[in-house]
C-alpha positions in Angstrom: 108.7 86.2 86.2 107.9 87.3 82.7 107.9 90.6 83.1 111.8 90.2 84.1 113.0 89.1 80.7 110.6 91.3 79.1 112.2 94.7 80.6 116.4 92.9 80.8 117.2 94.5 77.9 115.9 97.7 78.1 117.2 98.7 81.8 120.9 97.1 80.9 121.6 100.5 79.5 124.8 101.8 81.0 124.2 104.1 84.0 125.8 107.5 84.7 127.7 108.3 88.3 127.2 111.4 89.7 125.2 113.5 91.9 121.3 113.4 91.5 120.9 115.8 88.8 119.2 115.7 85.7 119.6 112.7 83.4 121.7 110.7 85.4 120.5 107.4 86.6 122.9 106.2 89.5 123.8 108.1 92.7 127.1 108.7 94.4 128.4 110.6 96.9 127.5 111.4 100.5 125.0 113.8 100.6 121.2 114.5 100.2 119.4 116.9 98.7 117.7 119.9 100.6 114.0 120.0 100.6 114.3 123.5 98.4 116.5 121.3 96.5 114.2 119.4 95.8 111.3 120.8 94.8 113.4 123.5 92.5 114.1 120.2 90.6 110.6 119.0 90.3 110.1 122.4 89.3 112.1 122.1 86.3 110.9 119.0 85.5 107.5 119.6 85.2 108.6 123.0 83.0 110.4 120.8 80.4 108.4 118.0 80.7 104.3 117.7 79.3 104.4 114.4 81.2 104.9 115.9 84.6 102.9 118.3 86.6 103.9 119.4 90.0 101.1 120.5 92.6 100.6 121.2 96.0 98.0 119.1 98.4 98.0 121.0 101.5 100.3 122.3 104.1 103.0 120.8 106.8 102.1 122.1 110.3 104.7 124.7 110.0 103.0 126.3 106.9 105.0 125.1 104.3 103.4 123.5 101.2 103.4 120.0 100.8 103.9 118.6 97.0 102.4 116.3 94.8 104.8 115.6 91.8 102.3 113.0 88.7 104.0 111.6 86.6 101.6 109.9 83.6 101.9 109.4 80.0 99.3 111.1 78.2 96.3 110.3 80.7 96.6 113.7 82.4 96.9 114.4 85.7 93.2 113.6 87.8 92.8 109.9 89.0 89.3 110.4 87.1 91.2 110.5 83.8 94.1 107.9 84.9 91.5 105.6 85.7 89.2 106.4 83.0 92.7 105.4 81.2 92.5 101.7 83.0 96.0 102.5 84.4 97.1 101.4 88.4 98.3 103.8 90.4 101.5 103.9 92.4 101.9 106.6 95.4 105.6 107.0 96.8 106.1 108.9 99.9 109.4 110.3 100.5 110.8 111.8 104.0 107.6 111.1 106.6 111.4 110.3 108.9 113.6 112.9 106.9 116.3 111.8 108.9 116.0 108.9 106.4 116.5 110.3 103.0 117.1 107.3 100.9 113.9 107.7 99.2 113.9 111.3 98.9 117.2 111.2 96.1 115.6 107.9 94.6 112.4 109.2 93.7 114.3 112.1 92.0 116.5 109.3 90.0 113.2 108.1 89.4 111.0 110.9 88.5 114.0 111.4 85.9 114.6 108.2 84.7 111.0 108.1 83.9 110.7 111.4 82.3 114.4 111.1 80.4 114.9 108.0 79.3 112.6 105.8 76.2 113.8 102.8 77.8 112.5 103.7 81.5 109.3 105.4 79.6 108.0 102.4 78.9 107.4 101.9 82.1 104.1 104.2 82.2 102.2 102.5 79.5 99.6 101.1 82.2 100.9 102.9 85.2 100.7 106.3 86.7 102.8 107.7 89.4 102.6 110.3 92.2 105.3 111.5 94.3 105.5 112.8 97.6 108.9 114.4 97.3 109.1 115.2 101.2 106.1 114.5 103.7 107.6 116.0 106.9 108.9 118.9 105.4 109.8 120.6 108.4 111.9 117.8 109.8 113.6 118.1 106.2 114.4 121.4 107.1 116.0 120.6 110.4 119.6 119.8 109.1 121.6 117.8 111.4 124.5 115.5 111.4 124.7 114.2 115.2 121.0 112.4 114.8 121.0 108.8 114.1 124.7 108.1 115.1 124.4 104.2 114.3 123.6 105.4 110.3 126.3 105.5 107.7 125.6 108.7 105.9 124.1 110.9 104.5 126.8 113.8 106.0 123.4 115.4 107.3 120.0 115.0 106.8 116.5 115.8 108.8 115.3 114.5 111.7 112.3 112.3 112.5 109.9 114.6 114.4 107.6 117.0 112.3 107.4 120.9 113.5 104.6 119.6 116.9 107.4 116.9 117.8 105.4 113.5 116.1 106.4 110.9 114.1 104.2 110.9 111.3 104.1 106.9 110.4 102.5 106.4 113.9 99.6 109.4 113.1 97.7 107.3 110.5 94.6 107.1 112.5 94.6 109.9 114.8 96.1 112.1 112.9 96.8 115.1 114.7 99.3 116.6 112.0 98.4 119.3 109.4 100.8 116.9 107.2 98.3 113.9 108.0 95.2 115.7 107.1 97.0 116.6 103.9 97.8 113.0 102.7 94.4 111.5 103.6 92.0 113.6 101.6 95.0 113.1 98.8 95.3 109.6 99.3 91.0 109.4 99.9 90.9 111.6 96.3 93.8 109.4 94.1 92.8 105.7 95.6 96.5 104.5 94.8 96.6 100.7 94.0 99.9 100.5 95.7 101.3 102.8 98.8 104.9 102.7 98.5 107.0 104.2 101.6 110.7 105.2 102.0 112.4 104.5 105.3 116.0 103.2 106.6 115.8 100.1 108.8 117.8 99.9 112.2 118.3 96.8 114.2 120.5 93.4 113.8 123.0 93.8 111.1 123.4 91.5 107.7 124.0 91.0 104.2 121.1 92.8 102.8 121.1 96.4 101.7 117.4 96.8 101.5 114.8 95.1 104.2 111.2 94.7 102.4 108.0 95.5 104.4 104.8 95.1 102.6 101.2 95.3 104.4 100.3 92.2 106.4 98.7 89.4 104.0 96.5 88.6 106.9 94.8 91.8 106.6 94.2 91.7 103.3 91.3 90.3 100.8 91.9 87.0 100.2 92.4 87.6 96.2 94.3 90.9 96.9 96.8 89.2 99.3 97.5 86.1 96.9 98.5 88.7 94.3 100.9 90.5 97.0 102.1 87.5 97.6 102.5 84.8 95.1 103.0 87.9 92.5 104.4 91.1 93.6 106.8 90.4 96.3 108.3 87.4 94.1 109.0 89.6 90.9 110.3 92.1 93.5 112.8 89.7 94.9 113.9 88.4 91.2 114.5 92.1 90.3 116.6 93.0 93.1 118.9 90.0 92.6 119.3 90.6 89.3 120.8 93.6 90.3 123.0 92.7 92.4 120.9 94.5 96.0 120.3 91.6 98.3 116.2 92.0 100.0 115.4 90.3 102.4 112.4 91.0 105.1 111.8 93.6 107.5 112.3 91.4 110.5 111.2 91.5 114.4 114.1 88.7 116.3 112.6 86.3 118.9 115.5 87.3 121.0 118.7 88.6 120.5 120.3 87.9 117.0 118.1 86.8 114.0 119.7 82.7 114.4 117.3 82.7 117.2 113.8 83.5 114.4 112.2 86.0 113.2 108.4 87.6 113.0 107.0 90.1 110.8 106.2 93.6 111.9 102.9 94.2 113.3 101.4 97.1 111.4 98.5 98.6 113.4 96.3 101.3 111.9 98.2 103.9 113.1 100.9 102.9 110.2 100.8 103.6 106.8 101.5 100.3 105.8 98.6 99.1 108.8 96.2 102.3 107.9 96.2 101.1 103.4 95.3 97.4 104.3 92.0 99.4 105.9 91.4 101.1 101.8 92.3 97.6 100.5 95.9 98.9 99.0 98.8 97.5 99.5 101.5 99.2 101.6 105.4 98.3 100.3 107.8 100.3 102.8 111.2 100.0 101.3 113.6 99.5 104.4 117.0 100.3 103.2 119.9 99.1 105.8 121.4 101.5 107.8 125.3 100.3 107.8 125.2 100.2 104.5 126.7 103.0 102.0 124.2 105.5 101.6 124.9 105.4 97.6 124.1 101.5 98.0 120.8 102.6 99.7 119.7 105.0 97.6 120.0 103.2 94.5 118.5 100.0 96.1 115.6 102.3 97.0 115.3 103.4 93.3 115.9 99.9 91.9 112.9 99.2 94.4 110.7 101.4 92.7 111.4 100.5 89.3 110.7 97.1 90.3 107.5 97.4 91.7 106.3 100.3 88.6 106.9 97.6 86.5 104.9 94.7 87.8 102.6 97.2 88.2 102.7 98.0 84.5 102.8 94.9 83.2 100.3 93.2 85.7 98.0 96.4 86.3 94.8 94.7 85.0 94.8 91.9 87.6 95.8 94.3 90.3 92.7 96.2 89.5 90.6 93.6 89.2 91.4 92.1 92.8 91.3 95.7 94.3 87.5 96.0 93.0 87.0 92.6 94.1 88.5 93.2 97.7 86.5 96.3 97.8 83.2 94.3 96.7 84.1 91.9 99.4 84.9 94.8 102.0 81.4 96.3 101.8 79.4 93.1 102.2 81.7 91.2 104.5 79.3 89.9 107.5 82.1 90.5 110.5 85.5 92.7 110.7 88.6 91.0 112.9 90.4 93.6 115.4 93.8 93.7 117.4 95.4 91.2 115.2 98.3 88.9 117.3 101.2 86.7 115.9 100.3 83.3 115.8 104.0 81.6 116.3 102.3 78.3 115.9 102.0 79.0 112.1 106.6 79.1 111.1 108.7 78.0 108.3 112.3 78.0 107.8 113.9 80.5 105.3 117.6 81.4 104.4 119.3 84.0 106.1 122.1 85.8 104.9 123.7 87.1 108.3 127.3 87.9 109.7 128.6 86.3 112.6 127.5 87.3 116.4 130.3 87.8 118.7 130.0 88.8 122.4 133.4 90.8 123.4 133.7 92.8 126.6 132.4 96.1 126.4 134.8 99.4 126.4 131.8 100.9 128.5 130.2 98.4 131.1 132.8 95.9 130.9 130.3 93.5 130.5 129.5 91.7 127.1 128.4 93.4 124.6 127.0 92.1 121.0 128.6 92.7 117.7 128.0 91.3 114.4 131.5 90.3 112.8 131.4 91.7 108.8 134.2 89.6 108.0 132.4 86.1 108.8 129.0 86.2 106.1 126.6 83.4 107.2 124.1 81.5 105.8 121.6 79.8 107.6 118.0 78.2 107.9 115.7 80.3 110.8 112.6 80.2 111.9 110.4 82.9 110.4 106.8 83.5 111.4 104.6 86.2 109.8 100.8 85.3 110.2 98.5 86.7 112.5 95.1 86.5 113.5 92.6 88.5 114.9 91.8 88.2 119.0 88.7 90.4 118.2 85.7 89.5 115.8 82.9 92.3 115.5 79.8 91.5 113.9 79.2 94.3 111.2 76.1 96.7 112.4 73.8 98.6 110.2 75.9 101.9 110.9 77.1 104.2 113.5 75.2 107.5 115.5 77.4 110.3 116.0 75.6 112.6 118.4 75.9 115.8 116.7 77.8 117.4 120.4 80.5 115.0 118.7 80.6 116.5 114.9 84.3 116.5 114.7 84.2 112.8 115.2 82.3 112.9 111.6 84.7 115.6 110.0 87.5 113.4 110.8 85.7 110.0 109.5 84.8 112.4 105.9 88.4 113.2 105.7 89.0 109.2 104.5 86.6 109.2 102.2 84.2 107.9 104.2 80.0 109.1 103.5 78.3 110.4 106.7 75.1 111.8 106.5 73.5 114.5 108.7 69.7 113.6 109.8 68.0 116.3 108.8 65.2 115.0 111.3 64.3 113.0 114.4 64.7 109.5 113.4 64.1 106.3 115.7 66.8 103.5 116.2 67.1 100.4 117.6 71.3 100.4 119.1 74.0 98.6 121.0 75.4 100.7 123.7 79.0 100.3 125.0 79.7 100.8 128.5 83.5 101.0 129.4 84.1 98.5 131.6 88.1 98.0 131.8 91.4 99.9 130.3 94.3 100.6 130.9 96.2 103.5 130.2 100.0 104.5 129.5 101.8 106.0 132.4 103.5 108.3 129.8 102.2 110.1 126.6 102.8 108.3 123.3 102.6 110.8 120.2 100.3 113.4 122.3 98.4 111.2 123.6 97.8 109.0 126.8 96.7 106.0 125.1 94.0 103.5 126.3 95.0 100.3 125.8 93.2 96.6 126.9 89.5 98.1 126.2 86.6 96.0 127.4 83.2 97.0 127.0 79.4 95.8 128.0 77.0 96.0 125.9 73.2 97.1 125.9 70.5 97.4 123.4 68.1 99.8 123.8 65.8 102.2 121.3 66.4 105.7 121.0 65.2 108.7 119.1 68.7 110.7 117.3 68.0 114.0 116.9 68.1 116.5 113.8 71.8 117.4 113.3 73.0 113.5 114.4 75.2 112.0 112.1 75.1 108.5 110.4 77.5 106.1 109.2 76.0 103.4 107.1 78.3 100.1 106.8 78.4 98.6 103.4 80.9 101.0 101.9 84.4 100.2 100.6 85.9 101.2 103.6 84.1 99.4 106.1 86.9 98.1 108.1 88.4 101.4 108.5 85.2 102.8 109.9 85.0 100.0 112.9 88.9 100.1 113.6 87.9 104.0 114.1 84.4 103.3 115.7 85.0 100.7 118.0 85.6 101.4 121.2 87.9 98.2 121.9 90.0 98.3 118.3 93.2 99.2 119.7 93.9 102.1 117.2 89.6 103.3 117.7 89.5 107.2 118.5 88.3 106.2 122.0 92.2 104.4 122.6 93.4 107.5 121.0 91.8 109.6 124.0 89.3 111.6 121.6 86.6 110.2 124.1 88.2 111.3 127.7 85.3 113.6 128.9 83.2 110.0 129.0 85.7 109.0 131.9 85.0 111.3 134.4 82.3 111.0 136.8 79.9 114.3 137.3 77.5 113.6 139.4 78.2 112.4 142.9 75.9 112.2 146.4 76.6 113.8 150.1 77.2 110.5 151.8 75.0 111.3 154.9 72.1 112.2 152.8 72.2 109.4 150.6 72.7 107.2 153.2 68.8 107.0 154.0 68.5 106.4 150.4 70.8 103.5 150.1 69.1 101.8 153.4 65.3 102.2 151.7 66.8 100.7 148.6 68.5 97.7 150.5 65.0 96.8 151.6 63.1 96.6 148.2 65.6 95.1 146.5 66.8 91.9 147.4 69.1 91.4 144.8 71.5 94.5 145.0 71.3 93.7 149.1 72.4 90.2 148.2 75.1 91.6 146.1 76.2 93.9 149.0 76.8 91.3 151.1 79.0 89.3 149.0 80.9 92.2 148.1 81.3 92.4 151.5 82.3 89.0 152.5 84.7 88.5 149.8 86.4 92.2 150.4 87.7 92.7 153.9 88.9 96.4 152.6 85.8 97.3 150.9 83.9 96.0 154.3 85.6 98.3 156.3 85.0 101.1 154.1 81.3 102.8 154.9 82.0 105.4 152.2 82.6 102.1 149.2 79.8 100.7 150.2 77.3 104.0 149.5 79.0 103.9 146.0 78.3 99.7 145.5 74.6 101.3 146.3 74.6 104.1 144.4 76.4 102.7 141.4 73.6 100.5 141.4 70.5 102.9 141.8 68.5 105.1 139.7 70.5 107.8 140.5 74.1 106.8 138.9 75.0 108.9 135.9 73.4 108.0 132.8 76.2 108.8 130.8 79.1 107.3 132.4 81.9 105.5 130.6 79.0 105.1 127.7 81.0 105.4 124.3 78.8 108.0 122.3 78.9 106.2 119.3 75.9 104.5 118.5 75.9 100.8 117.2 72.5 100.9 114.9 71.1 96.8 114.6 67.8 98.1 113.8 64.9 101.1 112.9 
């Protein structure tokens, strides 16, 4: 890539070993930095520095502040004035698993690399960047060295929950955390042209200190993903072999070991990587290797960063251009594709650099156990799959009802960024119901929440008056995608699969079966049709004909008198005035 030999000579400069402190560029040793550590040296960074300025966003749900940390070179420190600039935007979140800290000492190499150094300066000609030092700042706090056994260092570090026991990268959509609330109205406030995240990477073991994840190309703008990937994730690649930090991809195996293929993650809304594809950003999630030295990691992690600042720099103009274009697109796009699956029809073969699976008998079961032998490298051709394709197409509607009993279903939507207006009066609609017709539910809660999961809905069009103090969602914003992953009752990250709709599931009205019984007889005789459709039921169920009290509530599902508002999602689909 050109922008390779452009920067070679200026980042060849000879790098100083030692601990993460001020004006050094390379990290040893076998510890992390506290979170107080941390922030004392942003701290002094933005006191010496006129290019730095260190601010808070909001709170962590234990009540400590959560930081912002700009860096930008003479564009000050408001996305107005960075963009009024014509620079990108890069946003690096360190520590939403503090028990992975890699990125937490590499932003701070960075921050001062950037700030320090004229070579690394250059680097913010066209380019802006904002730090989150530590997103789950309680879990930072939470130091601990028997978490994570199967990870070579740090000697201690955080751990993965926040201070109400979630993992923050699966709270994109719901968002239930103080911390989550935080970083959308920051992220809906800076736009960032790239969301880059810090993590370590578990599973099969190899060659590779740093795994790369970016947002699914699938999921992207057609112009935005081309730029991901025929630009971004190549000069990303170039730059880390340069440097001597094998990347390869964060990887899903088919079965066992990665010889027998690999798939691409599936990022659902409810991760950050998932939740940007929605704002038309792309997500990077820098994956550093977990057997590998923690020094190794952390410096791939900062050698990461660098690498994708400075195709950012030098190629911010087109990345602009197809974010407003993707945007454009976004807002006028006719139809929205849902709960995306992997298509392992679609495959190629790409090199893997691997080590040796071995099956010795195991010290604990006695059975065979697997182990990946260091001193036998491999390299070898597998299978690799990585597209997907929606299962669910939704036409785009004209907007969405909130009934104002449901207001906080429109405070959450505003907290993206997305414009929802209060009726100030009573205003007719023509809408698409949806009645809850199947789900399924987990047995056991998943981040606070029993989750719905295979959603099927009816549908039914009717006209309707909303009232004064209703709220509307008008489609044709920027964000369109987000608001009908959130809105749709069968998108499998929607609030209703999230449970923010539960009250809808429970019947409230009922009947005294030997009253209603004279009801459901009269009703058998004028209608044909529901008597016909007794009688199958009937014929076909040798249970349910057996069963006097399932057959009153066939009838009475059936009648006038069945709850109006039963399983109905309250949000409105508007097709019409």
């Amino acid at each position: 890539m050109r922008i390779l030999g452009r920067m070679r000579a200026s980042l060849c400069l000879a790098m100083l070993i030692g601990t993460p402190v001020l004006g050094q560029w390379r990290f040893e040793g076998d510890a992390t930095v506290t979170w107080e550590q941390a922030i004392a040296r942003y701290q002094e960074l933005d006191r010496h520095h006129p290019g730095a300025r260190l601010m808070e966003i909001g709170n962590d749900d234990d009540g400590s502040p959560l930081h912002l940390f700009v860096i930008s070179d003479g564009s000050g420190f408001t996305p107005d004035s960075i963009r009024a600039a014509r620079k990108s935007i890069l946003w690096i979140t360190n520590g939403i698993h503090p028990g992975e800290p890699d990125g937490i000492d590499g932003s701070l190499l960075l921050a001062q690399a950037l700030l320090e150094s004229d070579q690394y300066m250059g680097l913010l000609s066209g380019t802006a960047v904002c730090i989150v030092p530590v997103y789950n700042v309680w879990g930072a706090k939470q130091r601990e060295r028997l978490t994570r056994p199967d990870q070579n260092g740090p000697v201690s570090h955080g751990i993965r929950a926040n201070a109400r026991n979630l993992d923050l990268n699966r709270d994109f959509m719901k968002a239930a955390a103080s911390n989550t609330r935080a970083l959308h109205a920051a992220l809906a406030r800076w736009d960032p042209d790239v969301y880059f995240e810090t993590h370590v990477s578990d599973g099969a073991d190899h060659q590779y200190v740093m795994e790369l994840l970016t947002t699914q190309k699938d999921k992207l703008d057609g112009g935005l993903s081309a730029f991901m990937t025929r630009q971004l994730v190549p000069a990303l690649h170039a730059w880390m072999d340069e440097r001597g930090f094998l990347m390869g991809p964060y990887f899903e195996t088919m079965k066992e070991i990665p010889e027998d293929g690999l798939y691409g993650f599936y990022d659902s809304p409810r991760y950050s990587s998932g939740y940007n594809a929605l704002f038309n950003r792309i997500g990077i999630l820098a994956e550093s290797h977990m057997l590998k030295p923690y020094p190794d990691r952390v410096n791939a992690t900062f050698e990461l960063m660098l690498a994708t600042l400075a195709v950012m720099n030098e190629q911010g103009a087109e990345l602009i251009e197809a974010r407003q274009r993707a945007k454009a697109y976004a807002a006028t796009m006719s139809e929205v594709g849902l709960n995306w699956r992997l298509d392992t029809t679609s495959q190629e073969l790409i090199e893997w650099l691997g080590y040796e699976a071995v099956h010795p008998m195991s010290d604990v079961s006695g059975l065979p156990r697997l182990r990946y032998d260091q001193s036998k490298p491999t390299k070898v051709k597998v299978p690799w799959m990585d597209t997907y394709r929606p299962t669910l197409i939704k036409q785009k509607p004209m907007g969405y009802l909130i009934p104002r009993a449901w207001r906080d279903i429109a405070v959450r939507l505003r907290a993206h960024g997305v414009e929802v207006v209060e009726l100030e009066a009573a205003t007719a609609y023509i809408v698409e119901e949806d009645s809850v017709v199947e789900f399924t539910t987990t047995k056991q809660p998943y981040e606070g929440h029993y989750l719905h999961r295979d959603v099927r809905c009816a549908q039914f069009k009717r006209a309707i008056r909303a009232e004064a103090g209703d709220h509307y969602v008008r489609t044709g914003q920027v964000c369109d995608r987000f608001i009908m992953e959130a809105l749709e009752a069968e998108a499998e990250d929607s609030y209703f699969a999230w449970g923010f709709f539960d009250a809808i599931l429970q019947q409230k009205e009922w009947f005294t079966p030997y009253a209603f019984e004279d009801i459901a007889a009269e009703l058998l005789k004028k209608d044909a049709a529901l008597r016909a459709a007794l009688e199958a039921k009937r014929k076909e169920d040798a249970a349910f004909a057996q069963d006097a009290f399932a057959q009153l509530y066939f009838v009475f599902q059936r009648s006038p008198w069945f709850e109006r508002g039963y399983r109905i999602h309250p949000i409105r689909r508007v097709v019409g005035r």
